[in-house]
N, C-alpha and C positions, 0 to 999 in steps of 0.2 A: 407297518407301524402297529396295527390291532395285533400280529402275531407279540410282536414287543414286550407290546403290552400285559396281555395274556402270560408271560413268559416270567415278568416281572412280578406279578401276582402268584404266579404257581409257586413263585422263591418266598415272597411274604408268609404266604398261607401255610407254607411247610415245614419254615422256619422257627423252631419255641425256642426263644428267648428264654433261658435261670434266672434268677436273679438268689445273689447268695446271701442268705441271713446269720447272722452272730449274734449271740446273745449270752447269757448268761442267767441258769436258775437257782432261785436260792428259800431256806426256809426264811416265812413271812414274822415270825416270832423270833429269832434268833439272830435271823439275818446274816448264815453262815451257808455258804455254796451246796447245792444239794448234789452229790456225782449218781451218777449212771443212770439218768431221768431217762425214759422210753417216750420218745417224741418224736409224731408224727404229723404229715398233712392230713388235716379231715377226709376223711374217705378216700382216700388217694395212696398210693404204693410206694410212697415214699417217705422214707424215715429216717432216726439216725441216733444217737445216744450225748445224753450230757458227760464232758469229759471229769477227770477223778476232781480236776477244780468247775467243776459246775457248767463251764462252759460247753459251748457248743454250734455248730454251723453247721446250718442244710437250706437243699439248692429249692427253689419254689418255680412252680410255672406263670402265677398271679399273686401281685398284688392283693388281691382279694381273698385269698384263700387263708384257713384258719390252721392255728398247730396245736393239738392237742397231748398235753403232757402228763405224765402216768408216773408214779414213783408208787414204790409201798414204804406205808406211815404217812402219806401224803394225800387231800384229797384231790380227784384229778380235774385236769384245768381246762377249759380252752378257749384259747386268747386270739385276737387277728395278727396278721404277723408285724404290723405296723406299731404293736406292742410289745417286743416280743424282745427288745435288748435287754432288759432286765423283768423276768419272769418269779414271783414269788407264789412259792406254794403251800398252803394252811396244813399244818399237821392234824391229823387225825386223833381223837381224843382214845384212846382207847380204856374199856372199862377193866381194870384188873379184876381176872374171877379169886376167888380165892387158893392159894398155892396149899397141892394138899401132897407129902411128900409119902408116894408110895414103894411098898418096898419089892424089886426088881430082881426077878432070877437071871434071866437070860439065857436060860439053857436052853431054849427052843428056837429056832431062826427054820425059814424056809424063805425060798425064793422065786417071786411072783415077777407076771410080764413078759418072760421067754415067749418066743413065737418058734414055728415051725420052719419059717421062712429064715435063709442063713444070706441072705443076696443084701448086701449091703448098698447103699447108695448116698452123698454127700453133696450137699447142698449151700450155696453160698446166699443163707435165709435173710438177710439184712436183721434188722434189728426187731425183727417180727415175732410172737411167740410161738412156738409151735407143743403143741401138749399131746400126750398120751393119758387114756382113760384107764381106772383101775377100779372094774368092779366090785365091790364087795361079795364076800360070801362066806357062810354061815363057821366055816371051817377053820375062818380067821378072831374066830372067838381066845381061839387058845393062843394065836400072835398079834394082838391086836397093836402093839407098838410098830413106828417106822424107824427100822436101825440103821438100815445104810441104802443111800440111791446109786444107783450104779451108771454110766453114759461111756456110750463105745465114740470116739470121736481120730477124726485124722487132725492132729494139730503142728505145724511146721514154724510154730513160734515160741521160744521159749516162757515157761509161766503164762501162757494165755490164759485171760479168764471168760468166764461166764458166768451169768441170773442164773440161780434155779426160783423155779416159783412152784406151790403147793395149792390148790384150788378146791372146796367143795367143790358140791355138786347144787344148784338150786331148781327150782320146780319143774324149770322149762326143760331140763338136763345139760344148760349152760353151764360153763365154769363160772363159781362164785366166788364167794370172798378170797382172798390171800388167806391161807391159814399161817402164815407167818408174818409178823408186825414190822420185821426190820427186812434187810438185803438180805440172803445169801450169797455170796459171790463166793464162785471159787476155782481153784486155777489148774489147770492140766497137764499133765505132762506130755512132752513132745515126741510124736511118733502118734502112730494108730495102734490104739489100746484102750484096752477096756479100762475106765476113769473108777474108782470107789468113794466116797462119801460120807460119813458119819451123820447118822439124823441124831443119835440120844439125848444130847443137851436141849432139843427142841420138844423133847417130850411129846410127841404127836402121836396120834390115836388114828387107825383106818378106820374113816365116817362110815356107818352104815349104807349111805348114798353112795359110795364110790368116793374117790379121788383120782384128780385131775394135778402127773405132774410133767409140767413142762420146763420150756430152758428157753432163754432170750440172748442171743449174739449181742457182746458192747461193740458199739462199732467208736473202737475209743485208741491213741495211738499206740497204747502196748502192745494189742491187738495185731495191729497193721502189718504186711509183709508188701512190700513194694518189689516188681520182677520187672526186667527188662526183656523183652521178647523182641526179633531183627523179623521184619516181614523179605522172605526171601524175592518178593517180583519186585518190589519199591527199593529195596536194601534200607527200609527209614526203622527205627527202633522205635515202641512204642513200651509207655509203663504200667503194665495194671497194677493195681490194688486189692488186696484181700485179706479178708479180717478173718483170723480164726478165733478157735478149733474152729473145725466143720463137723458137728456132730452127725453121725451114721445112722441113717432110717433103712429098717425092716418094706418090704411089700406083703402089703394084708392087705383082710379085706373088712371093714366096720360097716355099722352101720351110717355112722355120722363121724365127721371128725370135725376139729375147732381150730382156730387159729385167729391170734388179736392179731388185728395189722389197721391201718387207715385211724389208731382210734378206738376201737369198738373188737368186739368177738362177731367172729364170720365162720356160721355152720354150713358145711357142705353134705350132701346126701343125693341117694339115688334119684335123679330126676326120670327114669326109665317108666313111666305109666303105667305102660304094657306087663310091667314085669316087677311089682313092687316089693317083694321080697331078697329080690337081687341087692347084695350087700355092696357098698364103696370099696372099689380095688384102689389102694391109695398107699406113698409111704407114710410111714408112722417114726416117730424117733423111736433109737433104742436105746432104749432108758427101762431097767428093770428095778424092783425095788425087793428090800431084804427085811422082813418083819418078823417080830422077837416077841417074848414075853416078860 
């Protein structure tokens, strides 16, 4: 009977219970659906994306636990999940500078972010951000415009899309603000190939500090490719799911790299004591960027 017992408890304790939430976010002035919101559990690994009509469903381990939501032009949220079927979020007031219209050659382009490393690898990142650092330097005086981003990805979904996102750099050498006010989103073609981009209508300038850009998976149903795989000891079929593209990361080595996930930005670096010049062997995404005059 104590063995039973014992036996019964080992199944509770082991066992996490999901529970699935749905809800729906929208702007709090307009009261019109907000798509491709970046929502996550508080500190936790798990995440998911608002679909193109706002809505949205992710699995939770507690009750208790909170969802924190991220949109740009929006400021970000976070609610209990007990709140959480209808989610509104306060737009950002943004100051307009003044528009000063300058006049543009464009005869000079070069090509920053190439790495040494050709070893590609593919990662199915959830709806996490992952960025690449682009130092400034002195020599980018005469290209200081961003013309085109570049993303090497494997995509096996027609029109799949993706966030690009544009970040300074702030004190701490954290990624800072969005340098962009609205989405980018935009869609890949199918196969693995190298993707191109247009930045010019955004008229962006490489900050002195650097720039920080990265790219965020929708995990939204255009996205979706659903596979039926036969396990050959059982003969049972089972379906996964996966969201593309998959964009292609490089192995280098930084010093520090960044990634928003749970929520928040999470810097990773050499914890090695003994040896503190020893740089992060990590991948990186490959995303190069193409700057003009």
């Amino acid at each position: 009977m104590q063995k039973k017992r014992l036996w019964v408890l080992f199944i509770l304790v082991s066992f996490t219970v999901f529970s699935q939430i749905k809800g729906v976010v929208k702007d709090s002035i307009s009261g019109k659906s907000i798509p491709y919101v970046n929502i996550w559990v508080q500190n936790d690994n798990i995440g998911t994306t608002s679909q193109e009509d706002g809505k949205f469903e992710i699995n939770v381990k507690s009750n208790s636990v909170k969802l924190v939501f991220n949109a740009i032009g929006f400021e970000k949220k976070t609610i209990s999940i007990l709140n959480a079927q209808e989610v509104f979020l306060k737009p950002i007031e943004y100051q307009l500078d003044e528009v000063v219209i300058l006049k543009r050659f464009g005869n000079r382009q070069i090509e920053i972010g190439k790495t040494d490393s050709q070893i590609y690898q593919a990662f199915d990142n959830g709806p996490r951000i992952d960025v690449k650092y682009f130092p400034y330097f002195p020599k980018y005086k005469k290209t200081k415009y961003l013309k085109k981003v570049t993303i090497f990805a494997d995509n096996r979904v027609e029109n799949a899309s993706l966030k690009l996102h544009f970040y300074g750099v702030d004190a701490s050498g954290f990624p800072d603000e969005e340098l962009l006010n609205k989405n980018f989103i935009v869609s890949l073609k199918k196969g693995t190939a190298n993707n191109i981009f247009d930045l010019t209508d955004f008229n962006l300038k490489f900050p002195k500090t650097g720039i920080f850009v990265g790219f965020e998976k929708l995990i939204i149903e255009k996205n979706k490719l659903e596979q039926i795989s036969i396990d050959k000891n059982t003969n049972t079929s089972k379906v996964k799911i996966s969201y593309f593209p998959f964009v292609l990361y490089n192995y280098v080595e930084r010093d520090f790299i960044y990634t928003f996930s749970g929520g928040k930005w999470n810097k990773q670096s050499n914890v090695d004591a003994s040896n503190s010049d020893k740089k992060v062997e990590t991948y990186e995404p490959a995303i190069n960027l193409i700057l003009t005059n």
